[in-house]
N, C-alpha and C positions, 0 to 999 in steps of 0.2 A: 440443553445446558442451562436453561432459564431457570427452571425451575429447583436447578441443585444451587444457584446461586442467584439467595435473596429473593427469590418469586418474582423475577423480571424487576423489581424494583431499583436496583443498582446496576452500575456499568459491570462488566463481567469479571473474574477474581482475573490477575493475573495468571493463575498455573490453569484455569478455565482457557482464557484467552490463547496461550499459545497448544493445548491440548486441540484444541476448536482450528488451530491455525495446523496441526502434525497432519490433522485429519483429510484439512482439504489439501496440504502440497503431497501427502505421502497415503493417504486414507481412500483417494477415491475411487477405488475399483472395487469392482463385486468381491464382497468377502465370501462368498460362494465357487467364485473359480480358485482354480488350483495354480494360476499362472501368478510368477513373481507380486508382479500389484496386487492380486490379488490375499495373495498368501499375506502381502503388508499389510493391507486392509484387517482382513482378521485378527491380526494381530493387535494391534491397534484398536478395534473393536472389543476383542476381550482385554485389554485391559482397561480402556473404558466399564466396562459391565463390572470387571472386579472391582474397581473403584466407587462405584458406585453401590453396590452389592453392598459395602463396609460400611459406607455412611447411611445406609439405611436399615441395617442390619440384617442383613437375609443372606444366602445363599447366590453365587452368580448365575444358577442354572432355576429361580426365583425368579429372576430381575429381568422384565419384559421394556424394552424402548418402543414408545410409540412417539406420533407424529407432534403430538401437545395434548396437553393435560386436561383438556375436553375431549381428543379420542378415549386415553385411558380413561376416565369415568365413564364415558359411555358401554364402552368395550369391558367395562368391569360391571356395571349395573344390567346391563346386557347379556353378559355371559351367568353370572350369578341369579338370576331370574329365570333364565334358561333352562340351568343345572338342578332350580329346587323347582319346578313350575307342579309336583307332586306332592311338595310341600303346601303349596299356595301362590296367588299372587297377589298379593298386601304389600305394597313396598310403603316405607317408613321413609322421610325426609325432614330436614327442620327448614323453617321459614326463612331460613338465611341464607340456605342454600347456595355456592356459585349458581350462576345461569343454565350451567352444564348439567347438574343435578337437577333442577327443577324441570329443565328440555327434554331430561330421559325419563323423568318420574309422568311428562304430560305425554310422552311416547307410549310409555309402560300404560299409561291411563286410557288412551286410543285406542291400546290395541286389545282392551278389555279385562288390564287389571286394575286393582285398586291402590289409591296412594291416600293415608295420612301424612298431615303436616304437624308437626311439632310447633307448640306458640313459643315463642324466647321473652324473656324480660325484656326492664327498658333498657338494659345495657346490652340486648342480644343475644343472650346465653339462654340455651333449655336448660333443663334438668335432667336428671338420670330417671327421675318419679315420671316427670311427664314423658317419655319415652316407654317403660313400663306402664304406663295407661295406655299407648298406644298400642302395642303389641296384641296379636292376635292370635288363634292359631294358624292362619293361613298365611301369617307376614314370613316371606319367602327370605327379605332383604330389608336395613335400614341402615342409612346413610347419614354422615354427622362429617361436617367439614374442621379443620382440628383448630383452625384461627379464619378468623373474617378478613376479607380481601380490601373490602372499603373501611371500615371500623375499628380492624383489629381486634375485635372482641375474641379471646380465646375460650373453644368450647370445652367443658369437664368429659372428654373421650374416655378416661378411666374407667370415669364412674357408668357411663353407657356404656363401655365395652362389658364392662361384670355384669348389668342388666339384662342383654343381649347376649350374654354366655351364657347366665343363668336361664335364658328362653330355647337354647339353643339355635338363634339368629345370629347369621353374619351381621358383621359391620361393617361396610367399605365408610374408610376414613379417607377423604381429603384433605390432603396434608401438603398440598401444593404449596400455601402460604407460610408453611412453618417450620419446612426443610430445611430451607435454607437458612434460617434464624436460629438452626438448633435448639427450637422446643421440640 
């Protein structure tokens, strides 16, 4: 819920807070059984996922919940790395990285692939240019956080997402900081 509201930075919305509140008096049985709680649980679940599904624009059968927003980047840098490892493994990250991105880039580098870092200005931002100098043919994956967690500096994802289509490179965007700010 943190991270749909304000990136942890604010006390929780209202209709957060008592959604947060349905879940634990009426939510807490395996959405997986078929017994009454159970059946509520589900219910309740999915309409969390549709709700969420909307504000981010996807699909609810899209919309994976994990534990916090350092599993999901791992579990996406992790599984995407995986998926192209035929492609290459060159992963791309910029210098600004959360801690979660740079812990799965120095993981990916361990285990014998390779990582460029993207320089950013003195405000913190890359470019789209110095990302397109990065690229390889073996860059499997490159990663661009969407706003800074300490700085706020928001990053041009636009313009890397066209670079990075143009190479045919994914992009996992970190948008953790920016969801909830509706950029």
């Amino acid at each position: 819920m943190g991270y749909f509201d304000a990136a942890s930075s604010v006390p929780l919305h209202p209709v957060a807070r008592q959604a947060l509140q349905a879940s634990l008096d009426e939510g807490w049985a395996d959405p997986a059984r078929l017994h009454r709680e159970g059946r509520r649980a589900r219910l309740l679940l999915d309409a969390a996922r549709e709700a969420a599904a909307e504000a981010v624009g996807c699909r609810p059968d899209e919309l994976t919940f994990t534990t916090s927003g350092t599993r999901a980047v791992h579990t996406g840098v992790a599984g995407v790395l995986g998926g192209r490892r035929r492609v290459g493994r060159h992963l791309i990250v910029s210098a600004v990285e959360h801690s979660c991105v740079l812990h799965a880039a120095d993981a990916h580098e361990a285990a014998g692939g390779s990582v460029s870092q993207v320089a950013v200005d003195r405000a913190g931002a890359v470019t789209a240019d110095a990302y397109r100098e990065a690229l390889r043919p073996d860059t499997a994956l490159a990663c661009l956080q969407s706003a800074n967690h300490e700085v706020g500096t928001e990053q041009p994802v636009a313009e890397v997402a066209a670079v990075c289509r143009e190479a045919g490179v994914p992009l996992l965007v970190d948008a953790a900081q920016s969801l909830g700010w509706g950029r």
